[in-house]
C-alpha positions, 0 to 999 in steps of 0.5 A: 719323377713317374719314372722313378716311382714305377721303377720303385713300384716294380721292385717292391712287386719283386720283393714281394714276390719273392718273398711269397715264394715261387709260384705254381708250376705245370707238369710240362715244365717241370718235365723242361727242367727235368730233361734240362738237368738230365742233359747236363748230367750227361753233357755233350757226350750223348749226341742222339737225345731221343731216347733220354727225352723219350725216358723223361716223358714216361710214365715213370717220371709221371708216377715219381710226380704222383708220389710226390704229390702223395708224399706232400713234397709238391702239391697239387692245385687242381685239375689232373695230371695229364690235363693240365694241374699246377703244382706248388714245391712244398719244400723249405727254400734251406732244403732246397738250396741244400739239395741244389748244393749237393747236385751242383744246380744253381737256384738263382 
């Protein structure tokens, strides 16, 4: 009977978290998604991945995270960008989903 109730209570927690939208993310792990999606445009035909993860770590993919904050597509929830800040996607979850349509990434 616990069992069941704790098993209720973790779904509701779930729902309710998913329903708050996705929480905030570090630049480092928007730069582990970045160079996730830029490995699977190009497959596993680049067999020397140094230099692509070297481009995805430059200082332009910091400045594109600077212009996003600036535009207001990502928000910026404290502290610096190379200390450590946590950003929050501030774009609707249907332009998102139509994005991740449009470049064939899964969301779910």
């Amino acid at each position: 009977r616990k069992d069941l109730k704790a098993a209720d209570r973790r779904g509701d927690q779930a729902l309710e978290a998913k329903l708050l939208g996705p929480g905030a993310f570090t630049v480092e792990r928007l730069m582990a998604i970045f160079s996730c999606l830029v490995r699977s445009e190009w497959g596993e035909e680049e067999e020397d991945w140094a230099p692509i993860e070297y481009a995805a770590h430059g200082v332009s993919t910091y400045s594109a995270v600077r212009e996003l904050v600036a535009l207001r597509v990502l928000s910026q929830g404290g502290g610096d960008l190379l200390e450590g800040a946590r950003y929050r996607c501030n774009v609707p979850e249907s332009v998102a989903r139509e994005l991740a349509r449009a470049t064939g990434v899964a969301l779910d």
